[in-house]
N, CA, C and O of each residue as an XYZ file, in Angstrom:
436
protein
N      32.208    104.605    102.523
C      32.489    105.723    103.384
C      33.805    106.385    103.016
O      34.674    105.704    102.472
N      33.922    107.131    103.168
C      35.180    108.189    103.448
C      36.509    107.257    104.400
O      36.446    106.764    105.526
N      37.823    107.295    103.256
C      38.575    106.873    103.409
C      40.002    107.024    104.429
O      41.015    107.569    103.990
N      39.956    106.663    105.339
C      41.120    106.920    106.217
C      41.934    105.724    106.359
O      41.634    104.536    106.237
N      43.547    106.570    106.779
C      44.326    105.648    106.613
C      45.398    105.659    107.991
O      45.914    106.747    108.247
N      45.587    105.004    108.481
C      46.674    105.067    110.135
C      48.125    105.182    109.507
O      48.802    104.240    109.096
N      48.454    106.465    109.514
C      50.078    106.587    109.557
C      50.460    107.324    110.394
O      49.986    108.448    110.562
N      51.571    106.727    111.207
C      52.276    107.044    111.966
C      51.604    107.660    113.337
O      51.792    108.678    114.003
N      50.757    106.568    113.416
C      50.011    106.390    114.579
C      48.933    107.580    114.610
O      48.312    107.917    115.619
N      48.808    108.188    113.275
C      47.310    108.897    113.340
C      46.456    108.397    112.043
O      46.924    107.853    111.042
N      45.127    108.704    112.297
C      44.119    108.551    111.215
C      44.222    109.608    109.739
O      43.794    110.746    109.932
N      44.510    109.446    108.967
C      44.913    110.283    107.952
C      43.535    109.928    106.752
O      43.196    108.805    106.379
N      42.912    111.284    106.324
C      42.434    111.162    105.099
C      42.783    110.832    104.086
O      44.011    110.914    104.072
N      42.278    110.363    102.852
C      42.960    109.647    102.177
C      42.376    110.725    100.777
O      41.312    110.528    100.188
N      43.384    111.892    100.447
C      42.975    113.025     99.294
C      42.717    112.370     98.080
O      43.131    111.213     98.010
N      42.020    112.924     96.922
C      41.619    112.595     95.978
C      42.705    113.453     94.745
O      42.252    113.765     93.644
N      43.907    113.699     95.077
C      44.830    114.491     94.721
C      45.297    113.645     93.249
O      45.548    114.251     92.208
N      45.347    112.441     93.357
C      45.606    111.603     92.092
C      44.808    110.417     92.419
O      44.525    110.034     93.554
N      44.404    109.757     91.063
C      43.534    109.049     91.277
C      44.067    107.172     91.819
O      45.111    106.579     91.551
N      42.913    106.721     92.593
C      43.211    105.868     93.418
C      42.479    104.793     92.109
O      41.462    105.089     91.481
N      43.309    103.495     91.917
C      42.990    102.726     91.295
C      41.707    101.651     91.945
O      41.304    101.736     93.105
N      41.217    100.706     90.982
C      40.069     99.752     90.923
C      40.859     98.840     91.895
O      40.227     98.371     92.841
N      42.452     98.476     91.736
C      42.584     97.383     92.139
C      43.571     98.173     93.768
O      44.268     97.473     94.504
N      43.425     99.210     93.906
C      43.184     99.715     95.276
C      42.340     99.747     96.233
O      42.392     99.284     97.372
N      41.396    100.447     95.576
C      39.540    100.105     95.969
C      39.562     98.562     96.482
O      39.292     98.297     97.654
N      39.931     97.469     95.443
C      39.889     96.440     96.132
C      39.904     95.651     97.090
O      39.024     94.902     97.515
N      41.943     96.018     97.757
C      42.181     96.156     98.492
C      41.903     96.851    100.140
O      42.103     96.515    101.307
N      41.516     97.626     99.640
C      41.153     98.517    101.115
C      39.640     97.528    101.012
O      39.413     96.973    102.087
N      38.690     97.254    100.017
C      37.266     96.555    100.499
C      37.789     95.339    101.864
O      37.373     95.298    103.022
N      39.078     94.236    101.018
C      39.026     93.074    101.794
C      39.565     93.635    102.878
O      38.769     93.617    103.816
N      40.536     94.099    103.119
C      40.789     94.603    104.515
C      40.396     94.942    105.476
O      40.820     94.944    106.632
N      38.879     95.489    104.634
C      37.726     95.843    106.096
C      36.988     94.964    105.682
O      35.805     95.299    105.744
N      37.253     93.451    105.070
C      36.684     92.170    105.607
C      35.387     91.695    104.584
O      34.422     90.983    104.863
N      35.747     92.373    103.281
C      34.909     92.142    101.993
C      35.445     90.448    101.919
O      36.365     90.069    102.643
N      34.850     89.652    101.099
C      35.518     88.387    100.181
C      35.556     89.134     98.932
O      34.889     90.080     98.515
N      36.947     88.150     98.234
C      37.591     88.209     97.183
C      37.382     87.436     96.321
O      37.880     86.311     96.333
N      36.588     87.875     95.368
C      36.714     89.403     95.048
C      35.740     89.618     94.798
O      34.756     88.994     94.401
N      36.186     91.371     95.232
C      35.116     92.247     95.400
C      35.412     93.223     94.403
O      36.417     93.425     93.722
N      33.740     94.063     94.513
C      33.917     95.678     93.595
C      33.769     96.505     94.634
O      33.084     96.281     95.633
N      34.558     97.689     94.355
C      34.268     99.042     94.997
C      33.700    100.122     94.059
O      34.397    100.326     93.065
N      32.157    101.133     94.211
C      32.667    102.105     93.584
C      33.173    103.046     94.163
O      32.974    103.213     95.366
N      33.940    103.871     93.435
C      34.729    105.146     93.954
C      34.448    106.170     93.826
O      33.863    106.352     92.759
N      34.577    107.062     94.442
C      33.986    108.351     94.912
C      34.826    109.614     95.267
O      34.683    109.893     96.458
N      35.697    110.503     94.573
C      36.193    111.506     94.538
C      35.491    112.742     95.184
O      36.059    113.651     95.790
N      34.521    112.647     95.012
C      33.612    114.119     95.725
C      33.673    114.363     97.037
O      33.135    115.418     97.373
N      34.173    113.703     97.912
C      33.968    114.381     99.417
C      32.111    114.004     99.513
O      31.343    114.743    100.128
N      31.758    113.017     98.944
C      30.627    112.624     99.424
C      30.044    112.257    100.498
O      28.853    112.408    100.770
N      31.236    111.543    101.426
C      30.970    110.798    102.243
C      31.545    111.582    103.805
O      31.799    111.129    104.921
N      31.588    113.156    103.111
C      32.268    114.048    104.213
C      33.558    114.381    104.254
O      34.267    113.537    103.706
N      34.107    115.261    104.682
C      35.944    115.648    104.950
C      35.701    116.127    106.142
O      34.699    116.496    106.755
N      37.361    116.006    106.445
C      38.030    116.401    107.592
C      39.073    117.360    107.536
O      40.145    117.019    108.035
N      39.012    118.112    107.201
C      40.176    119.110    106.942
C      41.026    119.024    108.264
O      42.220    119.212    108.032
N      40.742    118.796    109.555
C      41.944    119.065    110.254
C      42.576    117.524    110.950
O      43.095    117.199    112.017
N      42.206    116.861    109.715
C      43.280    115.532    110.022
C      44.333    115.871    109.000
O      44.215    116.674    108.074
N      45.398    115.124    109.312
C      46.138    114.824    108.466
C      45.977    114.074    106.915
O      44.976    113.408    106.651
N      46.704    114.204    106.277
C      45.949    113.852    104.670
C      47.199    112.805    104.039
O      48.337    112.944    104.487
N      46.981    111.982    103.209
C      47.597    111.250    102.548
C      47.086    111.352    100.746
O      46.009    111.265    100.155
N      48.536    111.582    100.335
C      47.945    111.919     99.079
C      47.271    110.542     97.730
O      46.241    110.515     97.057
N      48.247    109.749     97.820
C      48.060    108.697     97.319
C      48.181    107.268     97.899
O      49.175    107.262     98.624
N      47.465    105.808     97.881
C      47.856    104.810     98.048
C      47.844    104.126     96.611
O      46.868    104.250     95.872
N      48.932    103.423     96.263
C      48.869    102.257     95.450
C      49.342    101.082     95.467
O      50.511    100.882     95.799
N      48.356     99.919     95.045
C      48.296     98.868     95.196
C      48.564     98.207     93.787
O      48.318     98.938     92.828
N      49.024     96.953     93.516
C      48.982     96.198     92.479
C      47.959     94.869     92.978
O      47.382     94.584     94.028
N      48.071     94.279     91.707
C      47.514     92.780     91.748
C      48.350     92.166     92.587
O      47.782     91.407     93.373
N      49.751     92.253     92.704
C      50.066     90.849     93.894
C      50.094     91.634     95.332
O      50.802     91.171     96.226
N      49.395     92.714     95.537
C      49.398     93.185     97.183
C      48.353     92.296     97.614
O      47.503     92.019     96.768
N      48.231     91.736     98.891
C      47.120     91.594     99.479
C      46.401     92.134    100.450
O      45.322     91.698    100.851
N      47.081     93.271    100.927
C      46.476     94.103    101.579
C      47.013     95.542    101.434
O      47.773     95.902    100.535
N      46.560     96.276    102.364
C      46.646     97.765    101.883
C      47.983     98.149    103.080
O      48.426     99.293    103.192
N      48.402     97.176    103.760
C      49.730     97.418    104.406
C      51.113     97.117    103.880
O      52.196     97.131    104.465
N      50.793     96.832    102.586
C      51.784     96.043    101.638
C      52.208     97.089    100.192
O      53.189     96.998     99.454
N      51.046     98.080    100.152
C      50.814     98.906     99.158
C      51.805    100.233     99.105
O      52.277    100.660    100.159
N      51.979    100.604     98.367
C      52.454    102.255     98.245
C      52.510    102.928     98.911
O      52.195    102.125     99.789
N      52.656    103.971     99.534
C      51.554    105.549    100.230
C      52.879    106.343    100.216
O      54.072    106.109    100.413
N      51.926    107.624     99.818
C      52.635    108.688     99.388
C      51.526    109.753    100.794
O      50.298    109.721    100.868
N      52.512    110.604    101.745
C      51.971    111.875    102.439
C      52.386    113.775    101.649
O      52.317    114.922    102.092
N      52.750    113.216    100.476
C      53.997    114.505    100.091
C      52.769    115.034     98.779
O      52.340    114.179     98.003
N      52.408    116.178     98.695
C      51.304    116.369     97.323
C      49.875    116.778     97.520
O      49.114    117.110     96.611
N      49.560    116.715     98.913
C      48.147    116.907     99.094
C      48.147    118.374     99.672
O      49.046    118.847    100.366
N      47.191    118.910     99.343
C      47.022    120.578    100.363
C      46.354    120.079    101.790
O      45.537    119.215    102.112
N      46.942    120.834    102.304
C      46.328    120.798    103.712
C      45.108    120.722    104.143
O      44.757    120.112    105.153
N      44.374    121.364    103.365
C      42.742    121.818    103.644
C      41.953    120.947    102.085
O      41.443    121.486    101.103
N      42.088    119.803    102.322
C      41.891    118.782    101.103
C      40.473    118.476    101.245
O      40.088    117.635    102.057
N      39.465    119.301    100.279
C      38.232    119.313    100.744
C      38.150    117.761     99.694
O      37.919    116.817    100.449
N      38.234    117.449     98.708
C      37.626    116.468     97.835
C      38.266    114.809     98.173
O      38.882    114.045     97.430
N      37.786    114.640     99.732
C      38.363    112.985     99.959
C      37.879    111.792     99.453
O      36.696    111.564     99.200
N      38.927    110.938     99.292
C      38.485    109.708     98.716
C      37.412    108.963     99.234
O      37.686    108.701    100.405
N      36.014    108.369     98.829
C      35.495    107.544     99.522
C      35.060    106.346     98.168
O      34.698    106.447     96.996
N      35.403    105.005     99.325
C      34.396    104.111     98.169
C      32.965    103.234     98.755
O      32.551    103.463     99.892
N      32.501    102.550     98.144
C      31.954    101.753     98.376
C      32.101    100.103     97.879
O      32.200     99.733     96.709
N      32.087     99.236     99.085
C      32.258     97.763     98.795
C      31.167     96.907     99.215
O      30.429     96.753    100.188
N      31.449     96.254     97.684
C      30.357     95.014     97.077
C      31.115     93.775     97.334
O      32.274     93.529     97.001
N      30.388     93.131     97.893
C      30.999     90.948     97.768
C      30.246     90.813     96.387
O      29.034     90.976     96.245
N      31.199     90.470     95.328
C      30.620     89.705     94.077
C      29.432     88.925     94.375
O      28.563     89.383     93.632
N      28.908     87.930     95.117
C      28.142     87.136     95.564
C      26.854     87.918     95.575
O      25.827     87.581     94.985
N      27.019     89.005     96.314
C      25.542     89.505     96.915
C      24.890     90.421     95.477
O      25.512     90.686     94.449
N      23.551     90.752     95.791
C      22.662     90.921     94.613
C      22.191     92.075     95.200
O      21.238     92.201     95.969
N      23.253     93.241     94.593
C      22.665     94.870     94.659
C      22.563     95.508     93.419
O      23.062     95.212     92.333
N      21.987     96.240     93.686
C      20.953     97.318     93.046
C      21.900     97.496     91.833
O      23.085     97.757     92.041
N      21.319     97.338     90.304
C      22.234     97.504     89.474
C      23.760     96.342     88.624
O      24.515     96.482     87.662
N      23.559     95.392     89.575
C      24.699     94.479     89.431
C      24.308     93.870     88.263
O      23.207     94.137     87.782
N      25.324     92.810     87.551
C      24.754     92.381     86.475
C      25.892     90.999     86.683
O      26.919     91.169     87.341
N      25.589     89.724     86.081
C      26.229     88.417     86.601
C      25.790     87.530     85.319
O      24.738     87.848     84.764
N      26.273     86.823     84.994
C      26.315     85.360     84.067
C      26.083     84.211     84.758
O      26.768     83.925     85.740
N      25.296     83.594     84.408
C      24.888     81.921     84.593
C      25.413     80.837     84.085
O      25.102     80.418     82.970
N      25.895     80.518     84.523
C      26.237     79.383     83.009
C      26.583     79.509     81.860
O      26.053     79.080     80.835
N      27.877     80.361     82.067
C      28.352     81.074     80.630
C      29.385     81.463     81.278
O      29.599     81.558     82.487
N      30.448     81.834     79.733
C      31.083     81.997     80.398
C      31.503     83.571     79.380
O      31.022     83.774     78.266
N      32.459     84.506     80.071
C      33.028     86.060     79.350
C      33.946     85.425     77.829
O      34.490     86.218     77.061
């Protein structure tokens, strides 16, 4: 779904103004209670809908040692106001068996 983020006690879109990393995506999956680790795909298009009259956040970034997305980056300074192209992703539990996935048995990378 379409990405929002609580700053400063409002719901803020989360713009597609610079791009949001894999190991961001991550983050925001477990936070809304994925296991780790997970995949997200990501979604730049405003697929999942916009809000033009929320507030907007231009970037979050995360590294490998964040563990959550309250620990991460965020930038509000860079986004246009009327930010039609919001971030949305989608989250996968490694475990589960969707459409397209691909996994090793008894082997190893």
């Amino acid at each position: 779904g379409r990405v929002e983020y609580c700053h400063n006690g409002r719901w803020s879109a989360l713009c597609t103004t610079y791009t949001t990393s894999q190991i961001t995506a991550s983050r925001i999956c477990s936070q809304l209670g994925y296991k780790q680790p997970n995949y997200a795909s990501i979604y730049r298009d405003g697929r999942f809908g916009t809000n033009i009259n929320k507030p907007h956040v231009s970037w979050i970034s995360c590294s490998s040692s964040h563990l959550n997305v309250r620990e991460c980056s965020v930038s509000t300074t860079g986004c246009a106001i009327n930010c039609i192209n919001q971030y949305g992703i989608k989250c996968y539990d490694h475990e589960g068996c969707h459409e397209g996935n691909v996994r090793l048995v008894n082997g190893t990378v």
